[in-house]
C-alpha positions as CSV (number, residue, x, y, z in Angstrom):
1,X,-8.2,-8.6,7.1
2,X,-9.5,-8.9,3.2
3,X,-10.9,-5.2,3.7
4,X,-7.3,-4.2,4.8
5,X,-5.9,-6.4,1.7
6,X,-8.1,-4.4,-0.4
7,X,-7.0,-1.5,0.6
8,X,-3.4,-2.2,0.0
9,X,-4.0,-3.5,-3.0
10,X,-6.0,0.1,-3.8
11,X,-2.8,1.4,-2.3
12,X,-0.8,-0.1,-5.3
13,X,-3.3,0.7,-8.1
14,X,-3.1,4.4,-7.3
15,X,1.0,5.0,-7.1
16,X,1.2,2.7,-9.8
17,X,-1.1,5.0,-11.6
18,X,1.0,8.1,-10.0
19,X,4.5,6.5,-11.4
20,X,2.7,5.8,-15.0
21,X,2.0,9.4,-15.4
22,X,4.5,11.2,-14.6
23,X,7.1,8.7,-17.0
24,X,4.9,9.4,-19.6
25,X,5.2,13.1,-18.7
26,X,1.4,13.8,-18.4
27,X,2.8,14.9,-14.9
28,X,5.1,17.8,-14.1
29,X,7.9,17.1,-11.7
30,X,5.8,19.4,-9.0
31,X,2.2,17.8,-10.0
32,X,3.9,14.2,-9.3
33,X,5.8,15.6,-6.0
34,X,2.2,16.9,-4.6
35,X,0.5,13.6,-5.8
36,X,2.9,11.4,-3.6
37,X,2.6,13.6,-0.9
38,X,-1.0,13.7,-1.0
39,X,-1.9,10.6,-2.1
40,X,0.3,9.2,0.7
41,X,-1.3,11.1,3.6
42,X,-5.1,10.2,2.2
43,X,-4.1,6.4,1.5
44,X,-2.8,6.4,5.1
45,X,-5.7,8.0,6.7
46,X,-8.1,5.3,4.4
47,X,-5.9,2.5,6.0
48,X,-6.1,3.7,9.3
49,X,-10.0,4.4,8.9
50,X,-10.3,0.9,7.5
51,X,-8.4,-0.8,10.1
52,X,-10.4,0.7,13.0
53,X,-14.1,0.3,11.1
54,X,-14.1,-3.6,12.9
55,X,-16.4,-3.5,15.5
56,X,-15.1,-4.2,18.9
57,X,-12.0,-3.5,20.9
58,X,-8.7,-4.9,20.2
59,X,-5.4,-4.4,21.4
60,X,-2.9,-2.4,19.5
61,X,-0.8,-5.5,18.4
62,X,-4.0,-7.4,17.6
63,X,-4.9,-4.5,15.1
64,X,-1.0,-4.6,13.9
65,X,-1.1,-8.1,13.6
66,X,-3.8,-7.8,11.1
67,X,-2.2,-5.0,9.6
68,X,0.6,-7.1,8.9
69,X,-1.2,-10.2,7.4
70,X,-2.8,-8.0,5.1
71,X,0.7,-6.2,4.1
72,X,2.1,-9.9,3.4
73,X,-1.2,-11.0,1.5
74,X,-0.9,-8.6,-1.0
75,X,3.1,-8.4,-1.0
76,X,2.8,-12.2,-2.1
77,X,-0.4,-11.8,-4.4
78,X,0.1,-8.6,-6.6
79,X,2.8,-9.8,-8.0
80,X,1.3,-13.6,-9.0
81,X,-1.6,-11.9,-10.3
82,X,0.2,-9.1,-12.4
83,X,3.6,-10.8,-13.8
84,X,2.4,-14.1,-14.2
85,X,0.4,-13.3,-17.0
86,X,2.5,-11.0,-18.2
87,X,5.4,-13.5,-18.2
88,X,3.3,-16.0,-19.3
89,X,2.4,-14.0,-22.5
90,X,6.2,-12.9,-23.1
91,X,7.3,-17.0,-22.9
92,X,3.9,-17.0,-25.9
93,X,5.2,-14.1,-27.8
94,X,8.1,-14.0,-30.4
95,X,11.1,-12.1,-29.3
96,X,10.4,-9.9,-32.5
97,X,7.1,-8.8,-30.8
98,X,8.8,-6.5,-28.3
99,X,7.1,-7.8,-25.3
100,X,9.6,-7.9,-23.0
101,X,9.1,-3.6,-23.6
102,X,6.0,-3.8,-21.5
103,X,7.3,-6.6,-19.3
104,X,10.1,-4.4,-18.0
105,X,8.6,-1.1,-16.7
106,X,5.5,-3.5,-15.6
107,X,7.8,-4.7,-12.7
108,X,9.7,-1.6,-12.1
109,X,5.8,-0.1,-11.4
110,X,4.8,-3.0,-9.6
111,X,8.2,-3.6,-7.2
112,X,7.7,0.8,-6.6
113,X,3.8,0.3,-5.5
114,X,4.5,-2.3,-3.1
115,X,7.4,-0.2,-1.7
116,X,4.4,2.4,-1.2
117,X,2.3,-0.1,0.3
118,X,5.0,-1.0,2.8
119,X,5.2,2.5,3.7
120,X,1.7,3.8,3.9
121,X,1.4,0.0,6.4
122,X,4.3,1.3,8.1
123,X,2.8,4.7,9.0
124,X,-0.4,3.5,9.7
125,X,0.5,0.9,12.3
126,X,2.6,3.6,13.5
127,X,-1.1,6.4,13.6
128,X,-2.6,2.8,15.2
129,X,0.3,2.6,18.0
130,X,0.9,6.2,18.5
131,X,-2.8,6.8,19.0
132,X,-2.8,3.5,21.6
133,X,-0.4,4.6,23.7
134,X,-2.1,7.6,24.2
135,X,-4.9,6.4,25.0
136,X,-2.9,4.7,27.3
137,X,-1.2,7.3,29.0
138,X,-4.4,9.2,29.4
139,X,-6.3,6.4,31.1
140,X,-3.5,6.9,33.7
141,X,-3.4,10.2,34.1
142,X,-7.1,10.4,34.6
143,X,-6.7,7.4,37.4
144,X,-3.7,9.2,39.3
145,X,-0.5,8.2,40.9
């Protein structure tokens, strides 16, 4: 589950990055469009590679289960560990320091990157399901009627 976790929270760091470009314009409109497209397919194919590197055979809802304790782990502790300093500072700082400037688009990236993570979860339970019931299916057909 923590290598999952990790990987979610790598997940975050790289559309975070993604979203931070391209409002600072170092991305064009068609570099960022390619990036999420790309950068979504890989991520997924990293969670789905991750997911399945646990040695053993589990169940489809077993490896969803995990999949899912992971997604709550970090939708719970990215945001303690990135706004609760940065709160903590703006409460420290003097209105007249302009803090709340970085505190703002700070949570627009963050609350964004864990809309990713959900996603790239949501397809790669879906690879993990998809790719049980096939397995599934085929184990039938190969036994008969």
């Amino acid at each position: 589950m923590l290598a999952l976790a990790a990987t979610d929270a790598l997940v975050a760091a790289v559309f975070s990055l993604l979203y931070a470009a391209a409002g600072t314009r170092w991305l064009a409109q068609a570099a960022f469009l390619a990036g999420l497209f790309v950068f979504f397919i890989g991520l997924t194919a990293l969670w789905v590679r991750v997911e399945r590197s646990r040695p053993g055979d589990r169940d489809a809802i077993t490896r969803i289960g995990r999949g899912a304790l992971a997604l709550v782990a970090v939708l719970i502790g990215l945001p303690v560990l990135v706004l609760t300093p940065l709160l903590g500072l703006q409460a420290a700082l003097p209105p007249a320091a302009g803090f709340s400037d970085v505190v703002r688009p700070a949570m627009v990236l963050l609350l964004v990157s864990l809309v990713w993570v959900a996603a790239v979860n949501v397809a790669g339970a879906s690879v993990v399901a998809g790719s049980a019931l096939w397995a599934g299916l085929a184990r039938r057909s190969r036994r008969g009627p």
